[in-house]
Residue frames relative to the residue before (quaternion, step in Angstrom):
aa qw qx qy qz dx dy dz
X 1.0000 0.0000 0.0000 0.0000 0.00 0.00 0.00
X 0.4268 -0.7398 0.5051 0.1242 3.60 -0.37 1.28
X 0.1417 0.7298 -0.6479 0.1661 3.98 -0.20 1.05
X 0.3148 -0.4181 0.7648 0.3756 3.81 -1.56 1.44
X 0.8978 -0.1800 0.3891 0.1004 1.65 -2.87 0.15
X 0.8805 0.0243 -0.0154 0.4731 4.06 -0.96 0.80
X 0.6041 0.4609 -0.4911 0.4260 3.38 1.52 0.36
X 0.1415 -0.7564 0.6363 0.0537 3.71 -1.61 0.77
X 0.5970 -0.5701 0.3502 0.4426 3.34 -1.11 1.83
X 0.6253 -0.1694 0.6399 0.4133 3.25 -2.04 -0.91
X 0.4922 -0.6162 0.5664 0.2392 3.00 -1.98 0.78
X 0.7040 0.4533 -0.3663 0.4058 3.06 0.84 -0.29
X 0.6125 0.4231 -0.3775 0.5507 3.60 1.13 0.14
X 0.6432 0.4525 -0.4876 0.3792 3.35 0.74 0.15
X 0.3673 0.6627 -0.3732 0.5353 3.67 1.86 -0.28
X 0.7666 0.4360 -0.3127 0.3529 3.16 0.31 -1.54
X 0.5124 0.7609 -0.1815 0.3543 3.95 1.36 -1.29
X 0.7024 0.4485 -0.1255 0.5383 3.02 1.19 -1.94
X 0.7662 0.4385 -0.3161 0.3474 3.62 0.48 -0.88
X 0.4129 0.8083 -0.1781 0.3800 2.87 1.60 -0.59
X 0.6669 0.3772 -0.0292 0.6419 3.58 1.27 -1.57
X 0.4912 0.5521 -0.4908 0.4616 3.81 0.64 -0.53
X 0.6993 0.3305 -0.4884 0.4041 4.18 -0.36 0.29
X 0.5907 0.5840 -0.3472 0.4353 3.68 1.40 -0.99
X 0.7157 0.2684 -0.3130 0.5638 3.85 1.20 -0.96
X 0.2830 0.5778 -0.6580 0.3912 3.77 -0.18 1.27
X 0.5983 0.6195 -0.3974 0.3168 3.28 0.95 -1.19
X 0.7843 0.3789 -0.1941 0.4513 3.61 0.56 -1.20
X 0.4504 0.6777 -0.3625 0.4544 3.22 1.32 -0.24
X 0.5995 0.4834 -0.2411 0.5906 3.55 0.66 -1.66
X 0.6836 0.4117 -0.4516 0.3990 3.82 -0.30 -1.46
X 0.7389 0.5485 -0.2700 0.2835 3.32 0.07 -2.11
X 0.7598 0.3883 -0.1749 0.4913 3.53 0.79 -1.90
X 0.5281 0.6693 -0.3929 0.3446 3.78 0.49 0.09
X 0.7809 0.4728 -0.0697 0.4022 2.29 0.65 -1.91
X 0.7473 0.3653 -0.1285 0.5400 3.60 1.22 -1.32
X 0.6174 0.4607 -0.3695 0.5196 3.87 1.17 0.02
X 0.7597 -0.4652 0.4048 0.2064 3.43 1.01 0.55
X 0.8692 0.2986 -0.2388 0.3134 3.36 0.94 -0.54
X 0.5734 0.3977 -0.3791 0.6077 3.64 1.89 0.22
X 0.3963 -0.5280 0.6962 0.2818 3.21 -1.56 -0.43
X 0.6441 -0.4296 0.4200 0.4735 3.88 -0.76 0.25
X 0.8678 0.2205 -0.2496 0.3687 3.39 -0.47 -0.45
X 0.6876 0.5269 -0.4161 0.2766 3.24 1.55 -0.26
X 0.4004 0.7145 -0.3255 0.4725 2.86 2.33 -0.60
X 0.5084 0.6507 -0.3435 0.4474 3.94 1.11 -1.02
X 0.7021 0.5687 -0.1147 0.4129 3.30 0.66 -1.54
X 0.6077 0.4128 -0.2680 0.6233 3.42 0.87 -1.06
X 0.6474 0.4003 -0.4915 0.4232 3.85 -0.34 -1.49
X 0.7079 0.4686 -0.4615 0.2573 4.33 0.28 -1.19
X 0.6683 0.6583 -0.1135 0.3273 3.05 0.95 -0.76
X 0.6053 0.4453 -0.1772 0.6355 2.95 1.54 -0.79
X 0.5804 0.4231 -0.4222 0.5531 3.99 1.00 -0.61
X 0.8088 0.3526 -0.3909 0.2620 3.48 0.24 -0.62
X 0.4501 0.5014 -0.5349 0.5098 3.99 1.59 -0.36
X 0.7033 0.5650 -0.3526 0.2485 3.82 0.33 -0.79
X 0.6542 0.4494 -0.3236 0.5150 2.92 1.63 -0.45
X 0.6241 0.5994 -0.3112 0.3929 3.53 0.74 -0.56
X 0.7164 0.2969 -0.0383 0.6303 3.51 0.87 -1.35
X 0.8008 0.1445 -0.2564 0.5217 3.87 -0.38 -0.50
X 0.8153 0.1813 -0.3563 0.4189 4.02 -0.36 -0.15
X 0.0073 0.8256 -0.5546 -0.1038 4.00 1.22 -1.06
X 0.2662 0.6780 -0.4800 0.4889 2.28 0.27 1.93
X 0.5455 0.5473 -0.3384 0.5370 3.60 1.49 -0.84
X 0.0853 0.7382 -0.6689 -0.0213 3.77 -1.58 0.42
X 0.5819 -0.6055 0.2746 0.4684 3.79 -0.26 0.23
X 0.5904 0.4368 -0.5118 0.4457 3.83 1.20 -0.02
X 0.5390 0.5904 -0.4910 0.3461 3.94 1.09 -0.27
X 0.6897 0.5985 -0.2841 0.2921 3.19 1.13 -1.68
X 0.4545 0.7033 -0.2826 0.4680 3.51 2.03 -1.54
X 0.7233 0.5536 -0.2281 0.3440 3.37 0.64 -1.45
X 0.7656 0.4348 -0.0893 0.4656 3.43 1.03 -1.26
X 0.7463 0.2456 -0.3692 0.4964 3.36 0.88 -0.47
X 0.4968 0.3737 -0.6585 0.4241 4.21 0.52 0.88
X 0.5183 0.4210 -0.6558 0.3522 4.19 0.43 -0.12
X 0.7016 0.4896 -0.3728 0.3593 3.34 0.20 -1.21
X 0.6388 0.5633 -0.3513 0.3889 3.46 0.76 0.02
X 0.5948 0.3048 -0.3067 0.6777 3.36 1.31 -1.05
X 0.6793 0.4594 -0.5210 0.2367 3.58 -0.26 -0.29
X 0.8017 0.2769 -0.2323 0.4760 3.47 1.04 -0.66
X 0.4709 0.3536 -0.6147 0.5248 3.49 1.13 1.06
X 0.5083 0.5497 -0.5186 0.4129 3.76 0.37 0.56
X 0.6499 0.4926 -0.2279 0.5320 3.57 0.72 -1.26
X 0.7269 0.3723 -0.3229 0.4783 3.80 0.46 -0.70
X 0.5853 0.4350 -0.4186 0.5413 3.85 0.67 -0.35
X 0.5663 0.4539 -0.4234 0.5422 4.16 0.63 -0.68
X 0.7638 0.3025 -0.3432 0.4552 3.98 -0.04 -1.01
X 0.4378 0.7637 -0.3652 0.3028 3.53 1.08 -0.49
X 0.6657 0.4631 0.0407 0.5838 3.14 0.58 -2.65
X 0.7220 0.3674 -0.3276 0.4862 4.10 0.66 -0.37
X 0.7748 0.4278 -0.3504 0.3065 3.18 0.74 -0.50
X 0.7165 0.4212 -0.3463 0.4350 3.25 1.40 -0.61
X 0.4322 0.6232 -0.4408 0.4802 3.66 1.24 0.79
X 0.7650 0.2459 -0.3220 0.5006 3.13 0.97 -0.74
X 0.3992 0.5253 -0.5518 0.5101 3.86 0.96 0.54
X 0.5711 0.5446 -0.4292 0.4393 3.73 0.31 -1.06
X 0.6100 0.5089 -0.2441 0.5561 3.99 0.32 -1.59
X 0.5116 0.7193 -0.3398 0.3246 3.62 -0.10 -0.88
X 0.7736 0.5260 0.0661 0.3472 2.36 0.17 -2.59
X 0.7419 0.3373 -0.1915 0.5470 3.19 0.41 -1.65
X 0.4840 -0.5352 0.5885 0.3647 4.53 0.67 0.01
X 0.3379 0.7100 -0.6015 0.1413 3.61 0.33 -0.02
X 0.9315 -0.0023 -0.2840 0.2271 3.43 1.24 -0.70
X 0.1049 0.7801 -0.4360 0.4362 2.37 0.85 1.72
X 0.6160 0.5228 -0.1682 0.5647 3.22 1.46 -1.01
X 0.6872 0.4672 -0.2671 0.4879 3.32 1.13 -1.07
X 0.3831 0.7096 -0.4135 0.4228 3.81 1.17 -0.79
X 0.7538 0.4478 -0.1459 0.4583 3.06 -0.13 -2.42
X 0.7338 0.4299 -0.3585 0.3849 3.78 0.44 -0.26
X 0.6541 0.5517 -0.2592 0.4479 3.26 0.89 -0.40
X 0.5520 0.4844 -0.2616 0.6263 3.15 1.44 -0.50
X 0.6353 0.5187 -0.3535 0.4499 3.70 0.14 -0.92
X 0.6962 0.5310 -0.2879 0.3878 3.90 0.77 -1.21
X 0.8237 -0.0703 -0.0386 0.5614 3.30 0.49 -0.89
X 0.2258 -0.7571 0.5671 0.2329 3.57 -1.70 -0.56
X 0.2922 0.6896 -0.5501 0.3694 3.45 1.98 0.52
X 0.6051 -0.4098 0.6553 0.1911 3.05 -1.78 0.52
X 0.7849 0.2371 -0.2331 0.5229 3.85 0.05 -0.70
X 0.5298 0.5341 -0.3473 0.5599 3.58 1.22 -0.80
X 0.8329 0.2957 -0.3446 0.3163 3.47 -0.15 -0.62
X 0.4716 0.5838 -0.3556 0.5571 3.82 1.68 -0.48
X 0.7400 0.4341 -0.2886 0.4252 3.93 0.62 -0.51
X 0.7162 0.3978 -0.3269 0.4712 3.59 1.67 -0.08
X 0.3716 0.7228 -0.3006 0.4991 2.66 1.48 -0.72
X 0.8187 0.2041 -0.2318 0.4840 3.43 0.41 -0.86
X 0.4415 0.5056 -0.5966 0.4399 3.72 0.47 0.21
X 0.7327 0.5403 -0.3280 0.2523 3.19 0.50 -1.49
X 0.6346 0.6100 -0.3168 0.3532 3.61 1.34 -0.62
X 0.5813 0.6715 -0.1211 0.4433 2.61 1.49 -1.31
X 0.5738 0.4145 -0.2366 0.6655 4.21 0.97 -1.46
X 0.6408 0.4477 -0.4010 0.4776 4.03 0.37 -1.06
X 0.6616 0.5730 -0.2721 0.3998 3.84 0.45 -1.18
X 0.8099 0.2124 -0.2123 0.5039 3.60 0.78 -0.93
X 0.6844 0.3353 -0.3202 0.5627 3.84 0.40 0.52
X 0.7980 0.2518 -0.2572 0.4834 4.08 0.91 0.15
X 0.6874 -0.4842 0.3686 0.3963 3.51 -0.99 0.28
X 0.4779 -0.6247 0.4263 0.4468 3.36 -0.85 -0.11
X 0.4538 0.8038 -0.1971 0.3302 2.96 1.48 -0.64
X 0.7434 0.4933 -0.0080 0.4515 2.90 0.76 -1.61
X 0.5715 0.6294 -0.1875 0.4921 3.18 1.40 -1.43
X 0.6495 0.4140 -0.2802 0.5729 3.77 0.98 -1.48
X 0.7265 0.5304 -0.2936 0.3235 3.58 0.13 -0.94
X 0.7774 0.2984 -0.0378 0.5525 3.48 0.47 -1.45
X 0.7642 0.3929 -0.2743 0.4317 3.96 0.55 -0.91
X 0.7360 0.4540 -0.3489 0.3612 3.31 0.33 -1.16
X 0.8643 0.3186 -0.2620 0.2877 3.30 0.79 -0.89
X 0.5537 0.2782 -0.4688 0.6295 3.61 1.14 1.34
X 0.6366 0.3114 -0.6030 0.3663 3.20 0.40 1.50
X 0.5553 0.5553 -0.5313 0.3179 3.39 1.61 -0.18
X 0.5479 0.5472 -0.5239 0.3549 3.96 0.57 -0.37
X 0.7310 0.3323 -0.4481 0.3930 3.72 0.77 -0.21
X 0.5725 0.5181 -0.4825 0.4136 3.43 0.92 0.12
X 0.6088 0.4714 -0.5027 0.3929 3.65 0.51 -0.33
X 0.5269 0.7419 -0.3723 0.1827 3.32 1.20 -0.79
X 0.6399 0.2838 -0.0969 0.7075 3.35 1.58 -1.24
X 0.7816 -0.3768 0.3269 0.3745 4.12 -0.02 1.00
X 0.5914 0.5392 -0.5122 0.3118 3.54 0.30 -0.60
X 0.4506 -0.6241 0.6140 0.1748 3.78 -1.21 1.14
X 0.6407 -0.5775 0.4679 0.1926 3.52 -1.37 1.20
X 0.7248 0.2812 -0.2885 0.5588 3.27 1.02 -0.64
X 0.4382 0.5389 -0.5093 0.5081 3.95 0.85 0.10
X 0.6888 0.4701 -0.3213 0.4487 3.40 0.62 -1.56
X 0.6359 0.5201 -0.4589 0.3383 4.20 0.46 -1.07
X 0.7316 0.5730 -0.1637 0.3311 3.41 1.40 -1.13
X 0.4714 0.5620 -0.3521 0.5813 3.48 1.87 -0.44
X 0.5307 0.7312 -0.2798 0.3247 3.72 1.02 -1.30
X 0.8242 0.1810 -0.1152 0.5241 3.14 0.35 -1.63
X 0.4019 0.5651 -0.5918 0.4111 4.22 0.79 -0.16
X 0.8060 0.4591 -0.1787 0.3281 2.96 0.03 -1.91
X 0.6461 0.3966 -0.3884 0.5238 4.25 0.85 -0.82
X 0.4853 0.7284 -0.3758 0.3045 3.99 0.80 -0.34
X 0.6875 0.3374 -0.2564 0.5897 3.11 1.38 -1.49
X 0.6539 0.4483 -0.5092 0.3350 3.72 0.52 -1.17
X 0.6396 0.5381 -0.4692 0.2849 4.33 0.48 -0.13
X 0.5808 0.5240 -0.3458 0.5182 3.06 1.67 -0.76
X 0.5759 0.7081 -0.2953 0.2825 3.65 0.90 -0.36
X 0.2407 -0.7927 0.4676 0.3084 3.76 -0.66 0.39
X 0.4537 -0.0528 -0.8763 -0.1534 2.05 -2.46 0.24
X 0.7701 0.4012 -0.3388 0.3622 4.12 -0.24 -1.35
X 0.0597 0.7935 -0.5901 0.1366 3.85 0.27 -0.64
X 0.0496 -0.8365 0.5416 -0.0672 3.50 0.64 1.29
X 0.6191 0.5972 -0.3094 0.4052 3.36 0.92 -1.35
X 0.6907 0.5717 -0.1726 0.4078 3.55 1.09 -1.62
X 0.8334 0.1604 -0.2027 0.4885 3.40 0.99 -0.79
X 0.5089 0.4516 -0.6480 0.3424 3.59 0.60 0.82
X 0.5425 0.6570 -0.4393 0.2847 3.58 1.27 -0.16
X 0.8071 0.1237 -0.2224 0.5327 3.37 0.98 -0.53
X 0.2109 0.5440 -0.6653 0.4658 3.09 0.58 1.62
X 0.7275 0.2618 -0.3341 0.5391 3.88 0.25 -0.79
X 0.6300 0.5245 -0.4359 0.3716 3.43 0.61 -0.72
X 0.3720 -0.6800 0.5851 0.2386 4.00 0.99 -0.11
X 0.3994 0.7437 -0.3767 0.3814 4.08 1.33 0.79
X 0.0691 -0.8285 0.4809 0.2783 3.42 -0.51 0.21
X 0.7487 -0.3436 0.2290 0.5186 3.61 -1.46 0.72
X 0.8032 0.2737 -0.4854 0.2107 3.88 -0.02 -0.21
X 0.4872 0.7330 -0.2584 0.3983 2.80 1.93 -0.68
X 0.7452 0.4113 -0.2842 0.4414 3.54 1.48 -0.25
X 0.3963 0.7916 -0.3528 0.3030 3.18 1.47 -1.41
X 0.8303 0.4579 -0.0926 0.3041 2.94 -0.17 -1.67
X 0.6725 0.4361 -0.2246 0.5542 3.79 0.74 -1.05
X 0.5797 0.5454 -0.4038 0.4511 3.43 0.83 -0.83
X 0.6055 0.4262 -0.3825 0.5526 3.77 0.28 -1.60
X 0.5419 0.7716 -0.2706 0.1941 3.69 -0.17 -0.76
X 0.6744 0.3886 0.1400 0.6120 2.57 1.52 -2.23
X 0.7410 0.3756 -0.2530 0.4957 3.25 0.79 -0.54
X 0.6210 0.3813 -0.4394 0.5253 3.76 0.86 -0.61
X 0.8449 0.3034 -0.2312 0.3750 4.35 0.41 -0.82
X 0.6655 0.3601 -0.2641 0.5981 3.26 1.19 0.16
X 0.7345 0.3904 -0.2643 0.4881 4.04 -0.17 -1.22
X 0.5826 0.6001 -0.3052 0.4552 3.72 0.55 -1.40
X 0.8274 0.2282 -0.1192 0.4991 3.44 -0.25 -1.37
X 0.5235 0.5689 -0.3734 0.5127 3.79 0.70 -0.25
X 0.8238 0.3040 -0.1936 0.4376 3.61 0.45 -1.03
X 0.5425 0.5115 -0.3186 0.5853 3.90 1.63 -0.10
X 0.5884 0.3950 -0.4169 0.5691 4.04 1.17 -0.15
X 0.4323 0.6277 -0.4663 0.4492 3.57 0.77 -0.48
X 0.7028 0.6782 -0.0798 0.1994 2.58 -0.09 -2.33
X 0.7797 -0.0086 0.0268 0.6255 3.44 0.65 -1.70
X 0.5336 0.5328 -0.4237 0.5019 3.79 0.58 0.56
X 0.0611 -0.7493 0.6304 0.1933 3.94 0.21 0.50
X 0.6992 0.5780 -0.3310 0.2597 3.43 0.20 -1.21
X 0.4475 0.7069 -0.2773 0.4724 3.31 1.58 0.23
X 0.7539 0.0852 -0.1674 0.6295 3.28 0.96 -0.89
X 0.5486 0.5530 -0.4315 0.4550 4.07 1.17 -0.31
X 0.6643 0.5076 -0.4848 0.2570 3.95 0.49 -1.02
X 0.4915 0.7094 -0.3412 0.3724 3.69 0.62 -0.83
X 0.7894 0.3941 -0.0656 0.4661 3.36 0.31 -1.78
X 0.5633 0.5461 -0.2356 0.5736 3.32 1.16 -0.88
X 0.7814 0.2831 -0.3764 0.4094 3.90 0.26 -1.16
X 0.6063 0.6339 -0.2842 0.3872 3.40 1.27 -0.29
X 0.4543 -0.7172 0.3902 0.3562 3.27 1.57 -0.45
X 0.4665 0.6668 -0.4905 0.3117 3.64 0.85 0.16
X 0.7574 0.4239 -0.2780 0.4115 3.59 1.02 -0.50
């Protein structure tokens, strides 16, 4: 909706704007709630969200026609033969790493350096973080966490505190160059280019992710109170 300078619609067209978009956010709803209520599987949740964009076009915006549909399903094609060649080129780097024990090698160092409790939660993260931007996540959950969780019990830290330091801390290292997989399938869909992302990203991660993943980090009761009020612990 085209608007000069310092002018703002009607309230009632901004009512009219908002309802308007309320079928488009279902999508994430469907993906998100499916997927986490147990009742999709990723792709079936995929499956549903297409479907739903396309009844949504047809019936609530009518707007869809088979040259739109033509149109949309070759992006979705280059976009996700982009995204597979990124998880592709990351994964067999972090298999390569793997291989050679590097972190493993890198583990055993961190341990060896210190045996504070706060020292070892502050390498511990870097280490997730350096592990996060140059390995899969995969790999990272599989092969890192679990020869680094024996040094975290070592100084008290609960397994499920420790699952929760994990994923803060691998979150930034994906957003992280040099590989940042996470970072560049985002503005792959986003249709953004590397400076146009770079920047906001670092942003986001030093004033948001950073400090978000160091309250984690040293606050257990953050990721323990939940489980605990629920009785799982």
């Amino acid at each position: 909706m085209p608007l000069s300078d310092k002018v703002s619609p009607p309230y009632t067209e901004k009512w009219r704007i908002t309802l308007r978009t309320i079928p488009t956010f279902s999508l994430p709803v469907i993906i998100i709630g499916g997927i986490y209520g147990g009742f999709f599987t990723p792709i079936v949740a995929a499956a549903f969200a297409v479907l739903a964009a396309v009844l949504i076009g047809l019936f609530v915006y009518r707007d869809m026609s088979l040259a739109r549909l033509r149109d949309s399903t070759v992006a979705a094609a280059e976009t996700t033969g982009s995204i597979v060649l990124i998880l592709l080129f990351s994964f067999v780097i972090g298999r390569i790493l793997v291989a050679k024990r590097i972190p493993q090698d890198l583990t055993e160092l961190v341990a060896s350096l210190v045996s504070n409790p706060i020292g070892v939660m502050i390498l511990v993260n870097m280490f997730l973080i350096i592990a996060g931007a140059l390995i899969d996540d995969m790999s990272v959950t599989v092969v890192i966490a679990p020869l680094l969780l024996t040094l975290m019990v070592s100084v008290e830290v609960h397994p499920v505190h420790f699952a929760a330091i994990v994923a803060t801390s691998m979150v930034i290292g994906a957003n992280s160059p040099p590989m940042a997989p996470v970072l560049f399938m985002a503005y792959r869909i986003g249709r953004a280019s590397v400076n146009q992302a770079v920047g906001p990203a670092l942003r986001m991660m030093a004033f948001v992710a950073l400090p978000v993943m160091e309250l984690t980090t040293f606050i257990p009761a953050l990721s323990l109170g939940l489980p605990r009020w629920l009785g799982s612990l």
